[in-house]
Backbone as numpy.savetxt, mean C-alpha at the origin, in Angstrom:
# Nx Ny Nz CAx CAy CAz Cx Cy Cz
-12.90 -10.76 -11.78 -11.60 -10.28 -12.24 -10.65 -10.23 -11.06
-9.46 -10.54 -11.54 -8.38 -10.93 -10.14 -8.08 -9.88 -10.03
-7.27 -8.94 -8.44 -7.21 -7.77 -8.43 -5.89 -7.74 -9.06
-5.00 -8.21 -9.45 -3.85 -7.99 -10.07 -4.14 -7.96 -11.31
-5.12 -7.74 -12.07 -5.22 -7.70 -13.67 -6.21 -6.66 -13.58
-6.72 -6.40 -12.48 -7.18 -5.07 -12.51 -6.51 -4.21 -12.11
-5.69 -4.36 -11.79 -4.37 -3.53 -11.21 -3.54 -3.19 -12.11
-3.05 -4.26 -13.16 -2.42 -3.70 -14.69 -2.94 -2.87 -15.43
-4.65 -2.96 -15.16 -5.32 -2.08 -16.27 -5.21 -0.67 -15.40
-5.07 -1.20 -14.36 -4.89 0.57 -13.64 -3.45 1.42 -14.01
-2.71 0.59 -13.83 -1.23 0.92 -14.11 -1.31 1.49 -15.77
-1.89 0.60 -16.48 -1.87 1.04 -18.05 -2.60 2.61 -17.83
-3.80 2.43 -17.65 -4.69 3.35 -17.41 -3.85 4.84 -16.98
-3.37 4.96 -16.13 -2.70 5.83 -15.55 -1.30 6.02 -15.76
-0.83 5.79 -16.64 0.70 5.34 -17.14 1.49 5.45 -15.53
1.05 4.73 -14.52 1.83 4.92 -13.23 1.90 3.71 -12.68
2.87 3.43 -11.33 2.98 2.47 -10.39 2.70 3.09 -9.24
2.64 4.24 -8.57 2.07 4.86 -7.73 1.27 4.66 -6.74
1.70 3.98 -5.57 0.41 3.73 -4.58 0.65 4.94 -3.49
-0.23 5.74 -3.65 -0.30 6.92 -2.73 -0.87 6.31 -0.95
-0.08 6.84 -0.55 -0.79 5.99 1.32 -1.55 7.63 1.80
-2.66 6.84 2.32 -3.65 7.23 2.86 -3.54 7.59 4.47
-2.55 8.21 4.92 -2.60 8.22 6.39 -3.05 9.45 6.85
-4.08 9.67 7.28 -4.80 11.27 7.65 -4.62 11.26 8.87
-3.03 11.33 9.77 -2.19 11.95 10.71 -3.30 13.48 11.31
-4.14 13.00 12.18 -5.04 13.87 13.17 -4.37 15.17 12.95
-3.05 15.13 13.62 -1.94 16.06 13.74 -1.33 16.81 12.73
-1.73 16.59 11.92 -0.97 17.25 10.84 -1.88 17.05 9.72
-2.98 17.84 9.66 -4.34 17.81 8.49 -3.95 19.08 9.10
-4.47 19.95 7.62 -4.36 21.65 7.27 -5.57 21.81 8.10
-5.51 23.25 8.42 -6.77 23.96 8.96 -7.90 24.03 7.65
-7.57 23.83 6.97 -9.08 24.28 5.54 -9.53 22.80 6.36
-9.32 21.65 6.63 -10.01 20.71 6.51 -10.83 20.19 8.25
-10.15 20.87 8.92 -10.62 21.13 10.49 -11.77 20.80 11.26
-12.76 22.31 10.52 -14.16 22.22 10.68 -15.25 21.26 10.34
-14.38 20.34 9.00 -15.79 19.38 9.08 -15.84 18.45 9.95
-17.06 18.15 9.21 -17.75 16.96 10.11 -17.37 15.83 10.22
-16.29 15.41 9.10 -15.54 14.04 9.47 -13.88 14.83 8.74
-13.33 15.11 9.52 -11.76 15.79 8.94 -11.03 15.23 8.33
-10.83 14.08 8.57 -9.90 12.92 7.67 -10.65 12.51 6.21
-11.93 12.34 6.60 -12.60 11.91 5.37 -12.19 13.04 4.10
-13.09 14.52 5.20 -12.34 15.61 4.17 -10.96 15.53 3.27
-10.28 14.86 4.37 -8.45 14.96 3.73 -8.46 14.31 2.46
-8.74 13.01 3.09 -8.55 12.32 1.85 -9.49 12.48 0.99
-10.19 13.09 0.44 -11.86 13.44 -0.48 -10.35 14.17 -1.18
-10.18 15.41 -0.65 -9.49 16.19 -1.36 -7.80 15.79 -1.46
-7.65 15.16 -1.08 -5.83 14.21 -1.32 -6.28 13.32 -2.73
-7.17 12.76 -2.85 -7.98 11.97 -4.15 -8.09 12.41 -5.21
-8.97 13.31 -5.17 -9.43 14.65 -5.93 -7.93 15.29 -6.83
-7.09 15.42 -5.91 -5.50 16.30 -6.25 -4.44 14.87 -7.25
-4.87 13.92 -6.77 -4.06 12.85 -7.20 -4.24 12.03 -7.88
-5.59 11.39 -8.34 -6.08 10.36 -8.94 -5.39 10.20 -10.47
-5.01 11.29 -10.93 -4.40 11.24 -12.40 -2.99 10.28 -12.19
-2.77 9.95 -11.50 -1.47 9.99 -11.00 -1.12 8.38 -9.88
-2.21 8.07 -9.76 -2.01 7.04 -9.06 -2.82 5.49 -9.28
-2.06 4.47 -9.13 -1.98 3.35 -9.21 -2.88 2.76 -8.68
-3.03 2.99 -7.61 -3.46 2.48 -5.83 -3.55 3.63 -5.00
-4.36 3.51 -4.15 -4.67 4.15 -2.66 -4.48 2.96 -1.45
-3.82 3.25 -0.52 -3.03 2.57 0.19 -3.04 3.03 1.78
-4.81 3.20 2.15 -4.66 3.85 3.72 -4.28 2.43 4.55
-3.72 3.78 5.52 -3.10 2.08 6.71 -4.30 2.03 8.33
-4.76 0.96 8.22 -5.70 0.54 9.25 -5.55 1.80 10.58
-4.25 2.05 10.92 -3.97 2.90 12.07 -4.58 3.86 12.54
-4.87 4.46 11.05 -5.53 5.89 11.31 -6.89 5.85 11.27
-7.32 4.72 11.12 -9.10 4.76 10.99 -9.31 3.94 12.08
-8.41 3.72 13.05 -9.36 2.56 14.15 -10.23 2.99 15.12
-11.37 3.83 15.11 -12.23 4.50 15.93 -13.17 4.24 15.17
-14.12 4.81 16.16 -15.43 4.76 15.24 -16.23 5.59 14.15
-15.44 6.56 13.61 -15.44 7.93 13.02 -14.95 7.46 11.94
-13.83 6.64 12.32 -12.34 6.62 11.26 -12.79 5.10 10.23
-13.57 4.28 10.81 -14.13 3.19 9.91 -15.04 4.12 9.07
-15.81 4.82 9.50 -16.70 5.50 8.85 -15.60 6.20 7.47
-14.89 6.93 7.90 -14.19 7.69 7.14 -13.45 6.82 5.95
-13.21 5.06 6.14 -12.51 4.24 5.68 -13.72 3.90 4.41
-14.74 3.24 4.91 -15.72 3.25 3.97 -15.83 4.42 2.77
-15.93 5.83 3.35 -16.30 6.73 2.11 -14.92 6.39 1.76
-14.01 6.49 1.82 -12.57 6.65 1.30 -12.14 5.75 -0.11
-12.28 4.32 0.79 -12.69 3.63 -0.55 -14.02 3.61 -1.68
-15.09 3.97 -1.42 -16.05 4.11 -1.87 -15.65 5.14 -3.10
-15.05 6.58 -2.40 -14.76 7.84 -3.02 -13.15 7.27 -4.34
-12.30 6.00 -3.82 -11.54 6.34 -4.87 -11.78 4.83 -5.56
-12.82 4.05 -5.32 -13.72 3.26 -6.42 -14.03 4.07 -7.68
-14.88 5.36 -6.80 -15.62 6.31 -7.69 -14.39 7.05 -9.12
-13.44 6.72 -8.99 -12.10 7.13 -9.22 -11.75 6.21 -10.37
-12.16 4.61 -9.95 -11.44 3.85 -10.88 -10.18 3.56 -10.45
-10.09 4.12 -8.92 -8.63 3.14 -9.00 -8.84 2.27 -7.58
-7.69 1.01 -7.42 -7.91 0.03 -6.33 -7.50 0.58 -5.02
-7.90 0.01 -4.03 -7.19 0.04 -2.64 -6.65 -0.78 -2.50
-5.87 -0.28 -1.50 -5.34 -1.58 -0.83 -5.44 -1.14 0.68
-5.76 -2.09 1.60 -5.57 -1.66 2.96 -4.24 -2.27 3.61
-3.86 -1.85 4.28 -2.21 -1.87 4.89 -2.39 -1.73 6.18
-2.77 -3.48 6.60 -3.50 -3.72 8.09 -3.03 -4.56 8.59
-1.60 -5.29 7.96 -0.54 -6.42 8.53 -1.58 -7.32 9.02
-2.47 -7.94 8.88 -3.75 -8.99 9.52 -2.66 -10.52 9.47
-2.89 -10.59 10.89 -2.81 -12.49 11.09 -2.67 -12.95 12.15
-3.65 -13.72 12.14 -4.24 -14.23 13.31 -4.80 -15.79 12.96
-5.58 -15.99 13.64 -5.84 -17.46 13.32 -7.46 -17.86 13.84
-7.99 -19.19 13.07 -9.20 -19.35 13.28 -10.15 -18.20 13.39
-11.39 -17.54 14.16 -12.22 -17.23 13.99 -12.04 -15.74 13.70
-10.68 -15.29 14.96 -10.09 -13.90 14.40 -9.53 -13.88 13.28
-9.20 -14.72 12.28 -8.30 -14.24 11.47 -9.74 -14.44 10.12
-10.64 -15.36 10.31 -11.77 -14.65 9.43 -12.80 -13.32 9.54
-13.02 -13.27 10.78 -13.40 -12.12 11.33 -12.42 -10.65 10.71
-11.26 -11.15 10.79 -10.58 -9.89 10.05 -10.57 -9.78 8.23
-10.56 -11.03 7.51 -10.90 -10.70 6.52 -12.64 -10.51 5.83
-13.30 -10.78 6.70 -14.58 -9.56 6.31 -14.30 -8.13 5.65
-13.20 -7.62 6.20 -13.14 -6.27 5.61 -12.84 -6.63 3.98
-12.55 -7.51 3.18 -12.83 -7.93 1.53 -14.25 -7.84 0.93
-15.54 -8.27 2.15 -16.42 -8.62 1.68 -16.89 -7.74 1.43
-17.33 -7.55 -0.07 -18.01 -6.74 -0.90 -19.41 -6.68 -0.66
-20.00 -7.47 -0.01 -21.45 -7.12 0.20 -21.82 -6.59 1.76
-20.65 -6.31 2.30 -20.78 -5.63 3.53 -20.53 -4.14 3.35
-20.42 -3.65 2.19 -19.83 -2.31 2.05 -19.34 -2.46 1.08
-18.65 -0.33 1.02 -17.10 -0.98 0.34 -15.90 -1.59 1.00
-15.89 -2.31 0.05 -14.45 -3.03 0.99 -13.40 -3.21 -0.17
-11.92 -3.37 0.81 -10.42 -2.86 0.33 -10.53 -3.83 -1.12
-9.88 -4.02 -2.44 -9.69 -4.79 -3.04 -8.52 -5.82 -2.87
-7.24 -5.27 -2.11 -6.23 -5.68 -1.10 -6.55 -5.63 -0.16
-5.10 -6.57 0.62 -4.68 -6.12 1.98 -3.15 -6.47 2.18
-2.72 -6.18 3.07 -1.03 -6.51 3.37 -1.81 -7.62 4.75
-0.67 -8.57 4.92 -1.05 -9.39 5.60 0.52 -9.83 6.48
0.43 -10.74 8.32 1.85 -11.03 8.20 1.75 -12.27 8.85
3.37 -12.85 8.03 3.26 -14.44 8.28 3.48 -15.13 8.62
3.24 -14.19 10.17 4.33 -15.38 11.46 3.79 -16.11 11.99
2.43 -16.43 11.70 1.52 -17.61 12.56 1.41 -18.66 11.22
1.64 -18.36 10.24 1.85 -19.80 9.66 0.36 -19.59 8.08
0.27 -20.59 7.40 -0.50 -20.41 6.03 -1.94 -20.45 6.89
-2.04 -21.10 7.91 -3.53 -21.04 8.61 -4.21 -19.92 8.74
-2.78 -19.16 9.66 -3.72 -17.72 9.64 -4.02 -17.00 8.49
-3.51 -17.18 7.36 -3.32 -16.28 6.56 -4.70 -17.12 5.33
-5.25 -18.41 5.48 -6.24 -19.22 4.42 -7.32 -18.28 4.01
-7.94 -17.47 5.20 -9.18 -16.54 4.94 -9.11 -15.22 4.13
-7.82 -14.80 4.12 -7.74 -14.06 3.07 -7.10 -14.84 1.45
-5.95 -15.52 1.58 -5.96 -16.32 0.33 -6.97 -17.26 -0.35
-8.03 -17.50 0.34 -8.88 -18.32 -0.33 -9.93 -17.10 -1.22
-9.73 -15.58 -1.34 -10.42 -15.10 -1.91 -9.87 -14.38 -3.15
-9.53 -15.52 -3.64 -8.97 -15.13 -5.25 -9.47 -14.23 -5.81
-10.27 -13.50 -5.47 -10.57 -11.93 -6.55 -9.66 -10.82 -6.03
-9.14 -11.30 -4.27 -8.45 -10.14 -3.70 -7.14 -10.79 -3.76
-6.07 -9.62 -3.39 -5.03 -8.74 -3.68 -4.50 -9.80 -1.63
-3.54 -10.14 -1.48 -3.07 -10.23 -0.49 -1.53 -10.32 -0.47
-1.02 -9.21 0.26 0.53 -8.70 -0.02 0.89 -9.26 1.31
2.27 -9.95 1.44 2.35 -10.63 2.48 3.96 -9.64 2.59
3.85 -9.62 3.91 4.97 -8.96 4.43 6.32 -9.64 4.57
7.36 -9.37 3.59 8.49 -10.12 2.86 9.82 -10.06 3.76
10.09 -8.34 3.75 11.21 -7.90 4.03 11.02 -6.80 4.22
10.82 -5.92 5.65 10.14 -4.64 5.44 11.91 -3.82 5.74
11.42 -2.56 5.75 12.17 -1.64 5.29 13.04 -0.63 6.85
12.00 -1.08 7.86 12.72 -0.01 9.16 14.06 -1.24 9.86
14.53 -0.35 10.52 16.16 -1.04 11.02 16.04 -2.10 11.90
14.79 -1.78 12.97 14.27 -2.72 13.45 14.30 -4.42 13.16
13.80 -4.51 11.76 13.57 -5.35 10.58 14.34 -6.77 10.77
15.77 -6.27 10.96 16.67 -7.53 10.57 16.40 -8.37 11.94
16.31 -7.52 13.31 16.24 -8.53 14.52 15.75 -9.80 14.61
14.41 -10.15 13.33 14.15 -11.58 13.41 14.41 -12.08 11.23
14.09 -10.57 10.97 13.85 -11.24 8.97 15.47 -11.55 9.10
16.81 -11.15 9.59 17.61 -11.64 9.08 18.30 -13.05 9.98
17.35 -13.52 10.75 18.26 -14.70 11.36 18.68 -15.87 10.29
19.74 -16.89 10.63 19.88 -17.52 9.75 18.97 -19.11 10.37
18.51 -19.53 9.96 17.51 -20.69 9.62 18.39 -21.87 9.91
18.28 -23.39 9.80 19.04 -24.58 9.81 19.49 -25.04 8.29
18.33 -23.92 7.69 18.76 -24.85 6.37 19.49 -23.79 5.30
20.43 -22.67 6.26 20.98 -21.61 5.66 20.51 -20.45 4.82
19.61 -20.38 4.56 18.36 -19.36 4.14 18.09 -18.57 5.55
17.81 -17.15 5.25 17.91 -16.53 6.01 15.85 -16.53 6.66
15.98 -16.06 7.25 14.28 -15.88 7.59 13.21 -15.21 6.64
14.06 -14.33 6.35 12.72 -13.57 4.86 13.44 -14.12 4.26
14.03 -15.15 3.84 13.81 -15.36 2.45 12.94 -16.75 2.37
12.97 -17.28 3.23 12.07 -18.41 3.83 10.27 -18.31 3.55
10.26 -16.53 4.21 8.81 -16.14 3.92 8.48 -16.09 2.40
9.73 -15.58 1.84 9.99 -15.63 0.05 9.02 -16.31 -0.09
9.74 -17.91 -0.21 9.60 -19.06 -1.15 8.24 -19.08 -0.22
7.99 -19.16 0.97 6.28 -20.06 1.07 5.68 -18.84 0.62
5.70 -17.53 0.25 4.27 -16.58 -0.25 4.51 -17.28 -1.59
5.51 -17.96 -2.08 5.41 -18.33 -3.63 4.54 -19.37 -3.71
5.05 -20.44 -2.38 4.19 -21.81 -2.13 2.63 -21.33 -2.04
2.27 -20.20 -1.54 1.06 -19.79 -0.98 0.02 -19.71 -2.11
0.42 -19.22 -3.53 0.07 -18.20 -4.66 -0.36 -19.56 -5.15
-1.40 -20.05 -4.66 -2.73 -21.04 -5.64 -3.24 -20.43 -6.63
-3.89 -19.26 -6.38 -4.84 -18.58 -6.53 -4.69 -17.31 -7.19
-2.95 -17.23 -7.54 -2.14 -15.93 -8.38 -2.82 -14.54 -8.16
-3.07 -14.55 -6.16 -4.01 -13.47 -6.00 -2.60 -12.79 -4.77
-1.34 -13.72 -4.65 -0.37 -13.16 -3.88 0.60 -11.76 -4.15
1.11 -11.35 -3.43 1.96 -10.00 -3.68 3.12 -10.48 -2.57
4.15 -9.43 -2.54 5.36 -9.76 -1.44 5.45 -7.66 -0.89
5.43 -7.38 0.18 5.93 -6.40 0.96 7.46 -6.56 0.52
8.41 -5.73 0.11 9.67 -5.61 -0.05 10.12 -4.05 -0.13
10.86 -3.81 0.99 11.23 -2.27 1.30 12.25 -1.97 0.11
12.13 -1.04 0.20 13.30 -0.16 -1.31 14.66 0.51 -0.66
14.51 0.17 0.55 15.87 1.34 1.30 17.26 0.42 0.90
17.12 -1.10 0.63 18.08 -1.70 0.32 18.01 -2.54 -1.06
18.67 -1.73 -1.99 18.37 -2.81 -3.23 19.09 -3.66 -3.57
20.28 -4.22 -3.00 20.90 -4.87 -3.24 20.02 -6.29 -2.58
18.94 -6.77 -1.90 18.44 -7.46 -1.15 17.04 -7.10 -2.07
16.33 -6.27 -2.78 15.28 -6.13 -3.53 15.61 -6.64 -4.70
16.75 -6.58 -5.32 17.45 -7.68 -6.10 17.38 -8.68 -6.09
18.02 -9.42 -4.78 18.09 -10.64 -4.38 16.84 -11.52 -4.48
15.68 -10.65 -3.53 14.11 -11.08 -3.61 13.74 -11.81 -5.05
13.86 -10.63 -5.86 13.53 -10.50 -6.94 13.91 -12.19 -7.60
15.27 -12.61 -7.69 15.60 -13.64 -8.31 14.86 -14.60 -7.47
14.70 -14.69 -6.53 13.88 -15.89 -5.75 12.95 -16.31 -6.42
11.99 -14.97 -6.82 10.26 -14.80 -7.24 10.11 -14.04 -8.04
10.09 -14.57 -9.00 10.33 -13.58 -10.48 9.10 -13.34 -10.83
7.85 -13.80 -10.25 6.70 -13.67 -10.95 5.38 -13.41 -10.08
6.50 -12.60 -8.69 5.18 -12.36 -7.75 5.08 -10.77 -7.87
4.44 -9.70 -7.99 4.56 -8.35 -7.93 4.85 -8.13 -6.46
5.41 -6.98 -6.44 6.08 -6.34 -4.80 5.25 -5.04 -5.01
4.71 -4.84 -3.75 4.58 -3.51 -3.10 5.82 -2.96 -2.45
6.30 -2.03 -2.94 7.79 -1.71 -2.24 7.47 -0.55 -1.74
7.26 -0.56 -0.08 7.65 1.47 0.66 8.92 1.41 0.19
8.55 3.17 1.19 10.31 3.47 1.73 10.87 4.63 0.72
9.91 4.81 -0.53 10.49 5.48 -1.49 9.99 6.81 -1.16
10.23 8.18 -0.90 9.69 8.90 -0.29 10.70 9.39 0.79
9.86 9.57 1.82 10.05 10.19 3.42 11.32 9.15 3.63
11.25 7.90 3.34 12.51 6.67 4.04 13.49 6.97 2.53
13.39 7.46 1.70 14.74 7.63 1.30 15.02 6.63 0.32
14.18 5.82 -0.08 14.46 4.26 -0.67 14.78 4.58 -2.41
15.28 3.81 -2.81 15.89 3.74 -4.04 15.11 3.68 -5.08
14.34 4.38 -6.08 13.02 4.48 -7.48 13.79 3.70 -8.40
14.72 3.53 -8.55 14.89 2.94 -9.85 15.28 1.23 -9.49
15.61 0.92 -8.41 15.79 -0.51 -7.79 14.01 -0.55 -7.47
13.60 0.11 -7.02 12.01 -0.53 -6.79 11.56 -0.94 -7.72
11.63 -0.13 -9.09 11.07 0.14 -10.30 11.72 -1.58 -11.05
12.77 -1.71 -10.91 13.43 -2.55 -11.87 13.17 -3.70 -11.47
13.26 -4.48 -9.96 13.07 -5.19 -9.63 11.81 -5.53 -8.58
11.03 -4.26 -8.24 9.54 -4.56 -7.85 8.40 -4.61 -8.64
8.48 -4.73 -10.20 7.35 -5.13 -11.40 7.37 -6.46 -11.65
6.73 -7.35 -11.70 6.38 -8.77 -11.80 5.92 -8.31 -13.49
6.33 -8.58 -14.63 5.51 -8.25 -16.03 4.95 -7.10 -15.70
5.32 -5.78 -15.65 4.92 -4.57 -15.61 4.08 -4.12 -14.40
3.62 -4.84 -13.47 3.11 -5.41 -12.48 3.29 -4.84 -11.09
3.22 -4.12 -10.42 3.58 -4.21 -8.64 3.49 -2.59 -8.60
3.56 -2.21 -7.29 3.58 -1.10 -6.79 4.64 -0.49 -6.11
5.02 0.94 -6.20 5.77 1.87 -5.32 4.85 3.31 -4.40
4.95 2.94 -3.17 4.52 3.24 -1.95 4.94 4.42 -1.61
4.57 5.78 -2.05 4.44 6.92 -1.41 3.19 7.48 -0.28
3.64 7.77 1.29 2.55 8.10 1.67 2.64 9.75 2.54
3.52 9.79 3.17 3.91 11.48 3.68 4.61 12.16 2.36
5.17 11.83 1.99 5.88 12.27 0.91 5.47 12.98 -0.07
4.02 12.44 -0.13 3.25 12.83 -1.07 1.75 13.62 -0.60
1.27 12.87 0.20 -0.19 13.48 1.54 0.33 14.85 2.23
1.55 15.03 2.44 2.11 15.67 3.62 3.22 17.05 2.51
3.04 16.99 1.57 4.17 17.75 0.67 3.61 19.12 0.65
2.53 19.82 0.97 1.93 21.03 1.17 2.09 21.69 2.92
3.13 20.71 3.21 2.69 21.14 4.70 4.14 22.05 5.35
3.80 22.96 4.92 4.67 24.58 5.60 3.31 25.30 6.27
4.00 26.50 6.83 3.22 27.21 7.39 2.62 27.73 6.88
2.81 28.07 5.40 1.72 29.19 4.67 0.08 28.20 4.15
0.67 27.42 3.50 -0.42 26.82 2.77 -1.19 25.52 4.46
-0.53 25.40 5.15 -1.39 24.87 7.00 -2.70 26.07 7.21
-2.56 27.09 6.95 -3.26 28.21 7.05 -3.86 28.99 6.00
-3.69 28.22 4.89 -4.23 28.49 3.53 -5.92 28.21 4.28
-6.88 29.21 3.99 -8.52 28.72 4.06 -8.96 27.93 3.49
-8.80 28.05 2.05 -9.13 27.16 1.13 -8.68 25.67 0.82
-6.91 25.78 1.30 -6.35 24.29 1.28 -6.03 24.25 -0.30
-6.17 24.79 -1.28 -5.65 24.93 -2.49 -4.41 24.79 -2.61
-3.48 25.50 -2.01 -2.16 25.03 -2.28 -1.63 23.87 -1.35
-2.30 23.68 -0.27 -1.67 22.49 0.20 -1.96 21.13 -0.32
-3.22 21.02 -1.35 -3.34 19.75 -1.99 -3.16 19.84 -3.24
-2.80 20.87 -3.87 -2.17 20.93 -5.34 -0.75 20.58 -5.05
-0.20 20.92 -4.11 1.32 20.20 -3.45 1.44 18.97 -3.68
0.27 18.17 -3.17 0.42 16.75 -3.28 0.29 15.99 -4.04
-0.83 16.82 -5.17 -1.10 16.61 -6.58 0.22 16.38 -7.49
1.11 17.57 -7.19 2.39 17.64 -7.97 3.44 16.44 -7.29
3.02 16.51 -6.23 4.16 15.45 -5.69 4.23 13.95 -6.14
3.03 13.86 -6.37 2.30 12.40 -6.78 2.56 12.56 -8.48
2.40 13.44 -8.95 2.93 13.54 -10.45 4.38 13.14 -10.85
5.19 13.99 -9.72 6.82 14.32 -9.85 7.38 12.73 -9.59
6.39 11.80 -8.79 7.06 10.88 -8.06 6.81 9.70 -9.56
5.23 9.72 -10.35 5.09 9.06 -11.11 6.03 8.96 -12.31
6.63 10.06 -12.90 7.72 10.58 -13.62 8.53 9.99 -13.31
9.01 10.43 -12.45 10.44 9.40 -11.87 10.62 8.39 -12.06
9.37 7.87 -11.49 9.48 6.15 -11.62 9.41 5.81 -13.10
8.71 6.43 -13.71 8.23 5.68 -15.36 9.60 6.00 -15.95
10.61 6.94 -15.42 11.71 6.87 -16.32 12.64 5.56 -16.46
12.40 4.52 -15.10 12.93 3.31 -15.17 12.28 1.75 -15.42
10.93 2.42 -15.97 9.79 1.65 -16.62 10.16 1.25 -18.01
């Protein structure tokens, strides 16, 4: 089963588009979760637990697990929101080429573990680097379109020879790419007048859209023009992980109110969005 049709049944399933991000920020995990033996794992066990009604996707980003604790913690994570019924995605920008760039998509292979059902991928070395994950048509590969920080435009908006700007260039080849109707497009929500634009390019690729959240990005432009046929995701990850975090419930023992916070946040955010569903 392709992960995008398991991904609809998730979306049906959960009347949501919701990809909750997984970032267990060392720095900012409550004291209830401290003492164990793997702290992040804890986080997210209980960020899962608070949210699963509610979400689409789980969406940790490579960053926070790159130790040797934190792979560990990556494994149960997905394992724990398999156990859930809903997909991952990992958000690990991968591309590279030849032996590194298969070496990095191992993390798909299902008989090495659990492994992500996605990944975000980026596509400045060309379709080469990127063959080892597109040649595995059961997975999910979101290619980084048009991202969302200010940074962004210094190379996505140059203009090209053939008047097309640079992301929109990446546009059309993730469209050229989609053999295997296992592609997605990265497209930030902070500008919808340009999530629009995308949109008419590639009417039939689903978008993972951040930005909606903590960056401020627009729910009803994500919503309208980041669903491919009911299709694609909206990217909450502090916004929603991080929404219990005042001083009272940081020092809560139990952590009860700081992950029923996130529970609601992940509810409040699904609402929203389904009103432009």
């Amino acid at each position: 089963m392709h992960f995008f049709d398991r991904l609809a049944d998730r979306i049906a399933t959960a009347d949501s588009v919701v990809s909750v991000g997984l970032d267990p920020d060392p720095d900012r995990l409550p004291d209830s979760v401290l003492d164990a033996d793997l702290p992040r794992w804890q986080f997210n066990r209980r960020i899962i637990d608070a949210t699963h009604d509610h979400a689409a996707c789980y969406k940790p980003n490579a960053a926070f697990y790159e130790d040797a604790d934190g792979w560990r913690v990556l494994e149960e994570t997905i394992a724990y929101a398999h156990g859930k019924d809903v997909p991952v995605l990992l958000d690990a920008k991968r591309g590279d080429i030849g032996n590194t760039a298969r070496q990095y998509a191992r993390i798909l292979d299902d008989e090495e573990g659990p492994a992500a059902d996605a990944i975000t991928v980026n596509p400045f070395l060309g379709r080469d680097s990127l063959e080892p994950f597109l040649q595995r048509a059961d997975k999910g590969v979101f290619v980084l379109g048009r991202t969302s920080n200010p940074g962004g435009e210094d190379l996505q908006d140059l203009e090209l020879a053939s008047g097309e700007k640079l992301y929109e260039r990446v546009v059309h080849l993730a469209d050229l790419w989609n053999g295997n109707g296992n592609v997605g497009l990265v497209v930030g929500a902070t500008n919808p007048d340009e999530l629009e634009d995308i949109r008419e390019l590639v009417p039939d690729i689903p978008f993972l859209v951040p930005g909606v959240g903590a960056q401020g990005g627009d729910a009803e432009a994500a919503v309208e023009h980041g669903l491919a046929d009911g299709v694609g995701l909206v990217n909450s990850s502090r916004g929603i992980i991080f929404a219990g975090e005042d001083a009272d419930t940081r020092r809560d023992d139990s952590g009860d109110a700081f992950f029923k916070a996130a529970g609601q946040s992940a509810k409040q955010l699904k609402q929203r969005l389904n009103q432009f569903r």
